[in-house]
N, C-alpha and C positions, 0 to 999 in steps of 0.2 A: 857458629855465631860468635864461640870466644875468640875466635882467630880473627874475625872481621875487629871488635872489639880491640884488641892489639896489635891490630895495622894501623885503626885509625888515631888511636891512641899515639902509637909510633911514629906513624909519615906526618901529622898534621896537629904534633903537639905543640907547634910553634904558634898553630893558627890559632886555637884554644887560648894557651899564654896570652896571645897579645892581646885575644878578646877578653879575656879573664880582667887582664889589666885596664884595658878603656873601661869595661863593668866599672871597675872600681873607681876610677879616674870620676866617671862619672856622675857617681853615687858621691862621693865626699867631696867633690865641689860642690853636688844640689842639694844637699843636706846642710851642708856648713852655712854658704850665701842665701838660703831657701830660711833657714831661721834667722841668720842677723836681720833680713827684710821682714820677719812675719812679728820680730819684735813690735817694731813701731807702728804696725798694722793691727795689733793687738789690741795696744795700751791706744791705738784712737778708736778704737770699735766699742771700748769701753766708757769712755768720755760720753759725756752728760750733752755735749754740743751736738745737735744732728749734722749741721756742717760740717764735723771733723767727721762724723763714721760714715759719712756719704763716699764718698770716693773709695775708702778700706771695704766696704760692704758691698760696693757695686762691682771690684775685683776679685774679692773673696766669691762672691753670690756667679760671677762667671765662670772663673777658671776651678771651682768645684762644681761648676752645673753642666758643664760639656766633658765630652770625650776626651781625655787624654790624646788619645792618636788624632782626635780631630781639631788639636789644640799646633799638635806636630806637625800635621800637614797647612794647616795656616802659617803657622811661622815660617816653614822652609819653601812649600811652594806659594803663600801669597806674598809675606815679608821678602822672601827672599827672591822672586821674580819682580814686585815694586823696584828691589834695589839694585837688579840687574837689568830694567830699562832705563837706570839713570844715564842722561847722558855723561862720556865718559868715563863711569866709572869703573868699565872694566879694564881700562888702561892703567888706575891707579893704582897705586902701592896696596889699598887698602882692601882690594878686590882680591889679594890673596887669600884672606881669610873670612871675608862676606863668600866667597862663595864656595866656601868649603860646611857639611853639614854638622859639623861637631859642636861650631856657636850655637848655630840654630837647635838643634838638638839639647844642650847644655841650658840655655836661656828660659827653653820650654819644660825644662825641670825646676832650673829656677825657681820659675814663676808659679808651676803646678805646687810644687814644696813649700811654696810661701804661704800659699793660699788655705793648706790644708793646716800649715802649724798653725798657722795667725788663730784660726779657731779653734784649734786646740788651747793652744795659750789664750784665748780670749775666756772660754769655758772656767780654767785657771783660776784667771785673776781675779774672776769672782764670785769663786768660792772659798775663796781666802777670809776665813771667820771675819767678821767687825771686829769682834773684842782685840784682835791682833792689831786691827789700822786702828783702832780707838786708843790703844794703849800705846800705837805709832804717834800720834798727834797732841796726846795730851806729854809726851815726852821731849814735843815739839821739834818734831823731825821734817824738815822738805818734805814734798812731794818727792822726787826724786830720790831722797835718802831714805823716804819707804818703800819705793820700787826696789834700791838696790839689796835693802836691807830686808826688810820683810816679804813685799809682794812674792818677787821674782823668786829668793828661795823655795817659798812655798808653794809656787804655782807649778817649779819643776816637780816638787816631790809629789803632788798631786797628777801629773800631766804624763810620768815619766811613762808607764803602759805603754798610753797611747801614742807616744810617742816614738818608742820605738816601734807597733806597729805602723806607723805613715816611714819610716825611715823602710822594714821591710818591704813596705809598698813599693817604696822610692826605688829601692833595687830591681824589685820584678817591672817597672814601667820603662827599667832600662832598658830592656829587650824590645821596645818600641823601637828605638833609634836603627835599630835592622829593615824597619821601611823605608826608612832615608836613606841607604846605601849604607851608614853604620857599622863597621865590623868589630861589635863588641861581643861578647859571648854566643849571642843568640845569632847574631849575621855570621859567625864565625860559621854556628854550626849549620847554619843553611848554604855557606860557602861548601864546605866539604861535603852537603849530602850531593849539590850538584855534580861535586866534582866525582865523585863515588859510589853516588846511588845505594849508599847505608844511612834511610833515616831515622831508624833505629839507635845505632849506634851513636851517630853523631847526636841525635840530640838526649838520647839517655846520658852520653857521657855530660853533656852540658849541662844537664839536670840536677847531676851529681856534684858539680864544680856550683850550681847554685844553692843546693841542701848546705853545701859543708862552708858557705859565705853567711847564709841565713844562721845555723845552726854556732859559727863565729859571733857575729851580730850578737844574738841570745846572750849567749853566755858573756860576751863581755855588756852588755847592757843590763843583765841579771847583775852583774856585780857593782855597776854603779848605781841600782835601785838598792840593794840594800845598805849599800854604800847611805844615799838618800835617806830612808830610814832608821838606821842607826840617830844618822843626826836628826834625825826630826824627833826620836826620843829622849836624846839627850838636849832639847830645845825644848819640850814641854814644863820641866820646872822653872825654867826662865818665864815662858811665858804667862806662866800661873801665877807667878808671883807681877809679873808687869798685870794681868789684870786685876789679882783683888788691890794691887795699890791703886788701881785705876778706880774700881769700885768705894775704895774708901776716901 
């Protein structure tokens, strides 16, 4: 078995690599674009208007209330058969990459990663003590210059756990994209068990390429939580002092 172990490792380290790499490709575009979207999905889900958290809560209440994979197979084979009976589109320039699965695939993390920060971050922002937005208002700061100033700091340092567990998520949901033809780690390693008939090997090794991704993740997200909390202790005698002046 260690000898299978060191063929497959040997002949088919390239297939690994390359899936190694789309992982990650993956992963830090639907992470990155998955929270700039879940910002503003947030701060209206918190709004006082019900017209504003209608639309944020009727995407949030979806793309966390279905399947993931059932989320992947709509975008690639419904979206993406809609946009392959348009007439002429497949003669056009832009049908090179409508019909390739890595938008579709990408898109559906996107959107899944959006859906899940936006409530994270929604949870956040308010639980963000009053006395902080009180002593925000009476120093007569914007709306906007307590999001940037107050909220938002605080909602990370609240938020950050969980956060990196949905980023963990994020990574293992990558291994979906292997239904769609996808050859990122996990299509990798179902490429080579085909080709080999070691499914053993091939997916113990890919197992291992995702411990020591996850077990990276950790530790550098370990250090920007206490990172996080350093400063939120060396922020509490500011803030003590911004509330009893608030109180007096």
């Amino acid at each position: 078995m260690f000898e299978d172990f060191i063929y497959v490792l040997g002949k088919y380290d390239t297939w690994l690599w390359r899936g190694f790499l789309l992982t990650i490709e993956l992963l830090v575009i639907s992470v990155t674009l998955g929270t700039l979207l879940a910002i503003p999905l947030a701060v209206a889900r918190v709004s006082k208007k019900v017209w504003i958290q209608a639309l944020p809560f009727a995407f949030i209440y979806v793309f966390r209330g279905t399947p993931l994979i059932g989320q992947l197979f709509m975008m690639y084979y419904g979206v993406g058969q809609l946009i392959a009976n348009i007439d002429g589109i497949q003669d056009h320039w832009t049908w090179t990459y409508l019909r390739d699965p890595y938008w579709y695939c990408l898109l559906t993390f996107v959107l899944n990663t959006a859906a899940y920060v936006a409530e994270i971050m929604r949870g956040g922002i308010q639980n963000v003590p009053n006395g902080e937005l009180e002593a925000a208002r009476a120093c007569g700061m914007s709306p906007w210059i307590t999001y940037r100033r107050i909220i938002f700091p605080r909602m990370w340092q609240m938020i950050w756990p969980a956060y990196t567990n949905d980023v963990i998520f994020t990574l293992k949901a990558t291994s979906l994209a292997s239904t769609v033809t996808m050859m990122e780690l996990t299509g990798a390693a179902r490429k080579i068990v085909a080709r080999t008939a070691l499914p053993y090997e091939a997916f113990i090794s890919a197992g291992v390429i995702y411990l020591v991704i996850v077990y990276s993740l950790t530790f550098g997200f370990k250090g920007i939580e206490r990172y996080l909390r350093r400063s939120e202790q060396r922020n509490e005698p500011k803030t003590g002092r911004a509330k009893a002046a608030t109180s007096a």
